[in-house]
Structure formats: structure tokens, C-alpha cells
N, C-alpha and C positions, 0 to 999 in steps of 0.2 A: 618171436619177432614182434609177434604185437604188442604185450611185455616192456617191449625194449622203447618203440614207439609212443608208448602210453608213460612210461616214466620220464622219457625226452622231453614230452608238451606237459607234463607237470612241472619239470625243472624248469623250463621256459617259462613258463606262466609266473612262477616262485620269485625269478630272476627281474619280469616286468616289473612286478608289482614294489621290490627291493627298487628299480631305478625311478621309483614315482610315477608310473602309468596312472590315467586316470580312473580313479573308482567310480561308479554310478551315483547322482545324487539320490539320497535317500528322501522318501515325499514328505513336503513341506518345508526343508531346507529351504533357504536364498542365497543367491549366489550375491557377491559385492560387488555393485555398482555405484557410480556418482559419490564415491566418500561413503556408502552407508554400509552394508556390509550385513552377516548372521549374528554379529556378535549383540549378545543381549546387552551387552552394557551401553551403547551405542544408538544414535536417534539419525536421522536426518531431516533437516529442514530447508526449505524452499522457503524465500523470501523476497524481497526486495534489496537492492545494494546500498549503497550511500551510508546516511545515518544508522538506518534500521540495521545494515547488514554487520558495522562496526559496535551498534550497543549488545547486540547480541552474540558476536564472537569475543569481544572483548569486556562486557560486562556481566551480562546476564550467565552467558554459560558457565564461563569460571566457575561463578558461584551455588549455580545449578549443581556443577559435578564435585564438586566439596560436597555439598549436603547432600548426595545420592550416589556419587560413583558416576554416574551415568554421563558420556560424551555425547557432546551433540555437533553432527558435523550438519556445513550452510552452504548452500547453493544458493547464490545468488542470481537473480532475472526480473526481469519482467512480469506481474502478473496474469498479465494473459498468456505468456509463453507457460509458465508454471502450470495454468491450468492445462495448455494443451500437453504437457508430460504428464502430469495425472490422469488425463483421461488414456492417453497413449499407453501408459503403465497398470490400467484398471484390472488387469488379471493377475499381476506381480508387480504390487510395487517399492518403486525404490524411496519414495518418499514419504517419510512417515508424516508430518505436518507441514502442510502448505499454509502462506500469508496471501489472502488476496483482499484488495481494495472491493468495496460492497456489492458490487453489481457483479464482479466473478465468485463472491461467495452465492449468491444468487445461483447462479450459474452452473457453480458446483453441484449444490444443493440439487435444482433441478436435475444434472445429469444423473444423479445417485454415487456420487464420486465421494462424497463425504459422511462420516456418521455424526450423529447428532447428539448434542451437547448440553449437557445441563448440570443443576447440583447434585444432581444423584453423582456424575464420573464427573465432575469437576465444582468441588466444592466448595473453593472462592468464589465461585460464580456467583455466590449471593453476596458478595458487595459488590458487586461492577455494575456502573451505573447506565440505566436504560437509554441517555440517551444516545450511546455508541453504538448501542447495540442492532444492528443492519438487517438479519435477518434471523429472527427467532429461531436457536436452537442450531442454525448451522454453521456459527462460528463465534470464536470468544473475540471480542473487540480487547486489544492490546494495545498500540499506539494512536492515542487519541488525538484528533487534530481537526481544524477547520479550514474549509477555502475560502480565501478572503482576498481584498487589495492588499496591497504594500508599496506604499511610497515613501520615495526617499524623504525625508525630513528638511534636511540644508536644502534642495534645490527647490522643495517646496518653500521654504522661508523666500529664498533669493531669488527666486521670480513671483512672490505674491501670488501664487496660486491657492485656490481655497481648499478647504477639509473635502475629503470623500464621503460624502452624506449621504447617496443613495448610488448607487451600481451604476444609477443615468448617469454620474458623473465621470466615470471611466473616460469616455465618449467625450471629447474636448480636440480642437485643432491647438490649443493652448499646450498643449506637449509635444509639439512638432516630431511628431515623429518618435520621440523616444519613451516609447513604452515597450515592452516585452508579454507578452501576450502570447496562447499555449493554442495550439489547435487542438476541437472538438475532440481527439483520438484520443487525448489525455485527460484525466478526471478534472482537471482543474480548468480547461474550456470547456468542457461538457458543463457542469455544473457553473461556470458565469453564463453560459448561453441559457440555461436555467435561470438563473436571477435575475438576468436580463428580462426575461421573458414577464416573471413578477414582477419587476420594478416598473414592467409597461400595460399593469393592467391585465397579462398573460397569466397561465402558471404551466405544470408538467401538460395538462391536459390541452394546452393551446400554448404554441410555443410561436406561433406567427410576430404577436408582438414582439416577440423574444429577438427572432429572425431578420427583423427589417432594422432593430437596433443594433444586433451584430453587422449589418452590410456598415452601416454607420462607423463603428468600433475597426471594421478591417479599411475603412477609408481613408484614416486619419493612423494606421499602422504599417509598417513598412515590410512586415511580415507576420507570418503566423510561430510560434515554434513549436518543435516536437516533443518538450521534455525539461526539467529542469537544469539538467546538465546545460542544457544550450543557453537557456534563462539563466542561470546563474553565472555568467563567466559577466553576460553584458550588465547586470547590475553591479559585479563587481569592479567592473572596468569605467561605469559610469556610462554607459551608452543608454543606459533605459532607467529612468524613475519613478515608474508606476509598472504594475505588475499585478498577475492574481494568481498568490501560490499558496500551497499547504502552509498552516502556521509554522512547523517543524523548521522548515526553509526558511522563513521568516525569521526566526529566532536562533537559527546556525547561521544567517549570516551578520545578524545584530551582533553577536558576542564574538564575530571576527572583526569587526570596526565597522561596519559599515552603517551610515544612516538611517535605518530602515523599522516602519512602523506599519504595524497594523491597523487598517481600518475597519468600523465596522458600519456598515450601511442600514440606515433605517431599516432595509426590507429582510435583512438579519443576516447571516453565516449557516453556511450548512456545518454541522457537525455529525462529523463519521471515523472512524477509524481502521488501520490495518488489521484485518482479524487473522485469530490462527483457526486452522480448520484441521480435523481428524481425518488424514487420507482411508477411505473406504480398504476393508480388508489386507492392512499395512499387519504386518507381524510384531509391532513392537506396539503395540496398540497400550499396553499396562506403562511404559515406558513415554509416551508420547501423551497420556491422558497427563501423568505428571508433572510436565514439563509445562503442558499448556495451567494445571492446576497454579505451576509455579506462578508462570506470566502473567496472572491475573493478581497474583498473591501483593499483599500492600506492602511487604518487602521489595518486590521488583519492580509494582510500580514506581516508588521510590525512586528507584536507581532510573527508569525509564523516564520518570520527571525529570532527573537534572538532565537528561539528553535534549529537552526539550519539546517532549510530547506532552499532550494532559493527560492526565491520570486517570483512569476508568474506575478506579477502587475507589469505593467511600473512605473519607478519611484521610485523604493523597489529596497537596497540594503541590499546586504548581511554584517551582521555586520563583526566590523572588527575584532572583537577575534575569530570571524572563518576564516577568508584570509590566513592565517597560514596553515592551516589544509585544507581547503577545496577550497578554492579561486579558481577559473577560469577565465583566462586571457580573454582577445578581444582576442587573436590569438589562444588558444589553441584549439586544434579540437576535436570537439564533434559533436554528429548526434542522429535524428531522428530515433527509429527503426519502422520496418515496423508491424505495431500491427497488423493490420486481418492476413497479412500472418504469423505472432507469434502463432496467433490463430490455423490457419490452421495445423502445421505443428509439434504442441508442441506435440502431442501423436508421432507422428512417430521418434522425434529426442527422446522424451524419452525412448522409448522402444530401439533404436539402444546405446544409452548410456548404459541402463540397460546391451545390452546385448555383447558390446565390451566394454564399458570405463570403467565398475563397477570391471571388474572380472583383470584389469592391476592392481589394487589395492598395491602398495608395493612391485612391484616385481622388483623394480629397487632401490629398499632400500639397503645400504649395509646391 
């Protein structure tokens, strides 16, 4: 009888295993999530949407996976949502390389979320030029770019308004109303509320000058916005003729028609760029070091410049139907900001915007 018993729960077992019951994963396996998956030939990345997430699905990887085999699948977000999935994914993850703007490579860095990068395991890194570069070692700077004004051209002719010479000049009742303007939570009012602050005497470490000309800037604006999505529709629509966004934005909307110039302020342009970062203990690490080798490589810069970013690699120029619109001189000033102390300091400069610069809103509107 037992015999008979013991050959039943083998056939059983036999018959599971034929209808595809599940087997145990064997250790170090990954299961596939978010598009990424075990398969070695395969990367995933976490990035930004818009330009960024289009060069890179449609330019860069193509060419990537011709010269390696290798696919690269894109998640597109937000960077700071990206970092909270990296760190939520820190014991398995599904993201082999994340892109974050400088103060979440900071961030990363600090948390131990990233490994660190150099010419040893990334060997174009000897032509990518320092001044992109955010935080030593914990991230390759790929799409280069500056936060700047931009104003319309024609409406600056036809109302006689003058050039943007200093950042003070944002700051005018003379554009009634129609500028487009980013709130603080976005690098591109963080960093005017920076320049602001320089332009008044201020710098990172005293931002009060900074503060009392932002109350000035939200009184004479009709709102704040959240993002370039929001910013972009009303410079295309005509609602807003001055503005302070990423050159990239600047130069995607130039070569759509539309009016639009960059200025640069005596007190200069920060120049920073999107970096890719090595997600900490990622399985595809041999795979992922490559890709970023690639991204720096003066082949993709290349391809990255006519999207309309600058070029990080020596030897990459920026094309010329962007000079026009986004060009920067050998002489014109532009600087470095200081990203851990960015890090530091962003809760405290937000909360004092929130709670002087937000409520000046309009109140110097006729």
C-alpha cells in the first residue's frame, strides 16, 4: 500500500511540473519588472521624459544595440520619483541606470544608492569636460545644458523693451503680467532664486538678497509654474514672453517657430547637466558600465548635440542651427553651482519661498 501511495505522489509531482507549476528561483536570479528583466542582453533605464526620453529611445539606443546587441529598455519620471524607486529597489534592483539632475546625484551619492565612476570602468570619461561635471565620481554628466532667460524676440522688438543684462532685469511691471516663471520645487526656480540672490549682492550662502527680489519677481507674475510642460504650452500660445528655462527647452522650441532667445546675464548661467548614475548592486552592472561608456562617447555626443543639448566630450560641437538660439561665447560668463551645498539648503530656501515669495503673488499687477 505504501508502494502504491508513494508512486501516486510521484506521478502527481511529474504531472505538476509537465502543467508549468512554479519551480523555486534559484539565488541571484531576478525576476522581471518595469521592462527590465534577467535577460543579460538587456539594460534598464530611468530618466527624464520629453526630449531626453525621445533621444534616447529613438537615437541613442538603436545605435547602442547594433554596436553591442544589448537593449536598453526607459522608464520614464521625474527625478526625484526615480531616486525614491532606487532607493525603494536598494536590495534588488530593477533599474540598472538612473539620470538625475545634480542635487539627486548628490543625494544618491550620499545614500550609498550609486557606485562610482571613473576612467578606470568608464573610459571616455577622459574627454568629458569638468565643467558639467556635478559631483565627482558619482555620476557621468550626458546632456548638457544651462538655466537661463528666454525671451521672445518680436514682442521684445515691438514693445521696446530692452536686452536682459542682469537677472535684476527679469523683475519689470513692463511685461504686465506675461512671463512664465517655475516655482522653487523645480531646478530652474531654484537656481533663478540663486542668481537672484547674486545679482543682489547675495550668493548660495546668503540668499536674503536673493529672497526680497523674488517677493518683487512673484508681484509683477500672475503665477508660479510647476514644470516645463505647463511653461511651454503658454510661450507657445503667446501668453508669456520672458521665462527662465533649461537651454534644451529653449532650443526645442526655437526650431519649432517660435521666437525665442537666450539671454545671458552679466552675473552668468549656471551650467549643469543630466547625469547617468550606476544603480548600486544592479546585476547588469558589465552592461550598464557600457552604455554609460557609450553616452559619453564623442559618437553620441554627436547625435546628443543635434537634439539640442551641449556636448560634454571634447571635441563636440554644438550644431550650428542652435548658435542662434542657444550659442555661448568663449567670453560669456557662466559658472559652476555648488551642488552638495544645493543639497543642503534646498528644504530651508523652499519653505522661506513658500512662505514670503509665494503669498507676493500679483500684488503689484495693475
Amino acid at each position: 500500500m505504501k508502494k502504491i501511495i508513494t508512486a501516486l505522489s510521484i506521478f502527481m509531482l511529474l504531472c505538476l511540473a509537465a502543467c508549468g507549476a512554479p519551480t523555486p528561483q534559484k539565488s541571484g536570479e531576478q525576476a522581471s519588472s518595469e521592462g527590465g528583466g534577467s535577460d543579460s542582453k538587456s539594460i534598464t533605464v530611468a530618466g527624464n521624459g520629453g526630449v531626453i526620453e525621445q533621444t534616447i529611445r529613438d537615437v541613442i539606443a538603436p545605435k547602442f544595440e547594433e554596436e553591442t546587441g544589448i537593449k536598453v529598455n526607459y522608464i520614464p519620471g521625474l527625478s526625484g520619483e526615480i531616486l525614491s524607486k532606487v532607493e525603494l529597489q536598494k536590495n534588488a534592483p530593477h533599474i540598472d541606470i538612473a539620470f538625475f539632475v545634480p542635487t539627486d546625484v548628490y543625494r544618491a551619492n550620499e545614500k550609498d544608492l550609486t557606485e562610482t565612476l571613473s576612467e578606470e570602468n568608464v573610459p571616455n570619461f577622459s574627454n568629458v569636460i569638468d565643467d558639467f561635471v556635478s559631483v565627482e565620481g558619482a555620476g557621468a554628466p550626458v546632456f548638457g545644458l544651462a538655466i537661463a532667460p528666454a525671451y521672445n524676440t518680436e514682442s521684445f522688438e515691438k514693445n521696446g523693451w530692452g536686452p536682459i543684462e542682469s537677472w535684476n532685469d527679469l523683475v519689470s511691471g513692463d511685461y504686465e503680467g506675461k512671463t512664465a516663471f517655475v516655482d522653487i520645487t523645480n531646478d530652474w526656480g531654484f537656481n533663478t532664486l540663486n542668481a537672484l540672490a547674486i545679482a543682489n549682492g547675495g550668493s548660495t550662502d546668503n540668499v536674503n538678497p536673493g529672497i526680497e527680489k523674488a517677493k518683487e519677481l512673484a508681484g509683477y507674475s500672475t503665477t508660479f509654474y510647476k514644470n516645463s510642460t505647463q511653461v511651454m504650452p503658454a510661450i507657445q500660445q503667446g501668453a508669456a514672453d520672458l521665462s527662465v528655462l533649461g537651454s534644451y527647452v529653449i532650443s526645442d522650441l526655437a526650431e519649432s517657430g517660435i521666437p525665442i532667445k537666450m539671454a545671458i546675464p552679466k552675473e552668468g548661467v549656471p551650467l549643469q547637466a543630466f547625469s547617468a548614475t550606476l544603480v548600486k548592486n544592479t546585476p547588469k552592472e558589465e552592461q550598464a558600465l557600457q552604455f554609460i561608456d557609450y553616452l559619453v562617447s564623442e559618437e553620441a555626443q554627436s547625435l546628443i548635440a543635434e537634439e539640442g543639448f551641449y556636448p560634454i566630450a571634447e571635441g563636440v560641437e554644438l550644431p550650428e542651427k542652435y548658435q542662434e538660439s542657444i550659442g555661448i561665447a568663449e567670453d560669456d560668463p557662466t559658472f559652476k553651482p555648488d551642488v552638495p551645498q544645493f543639497a543642503e539648503i534646498r528644504a530651508e530656501w523652499s519653505d522661506r519661498w513658500n512662505k514670503e515669495v509665494v503669498p507676493e503673488i500679483g500684488k503689484l499687477l495693475e
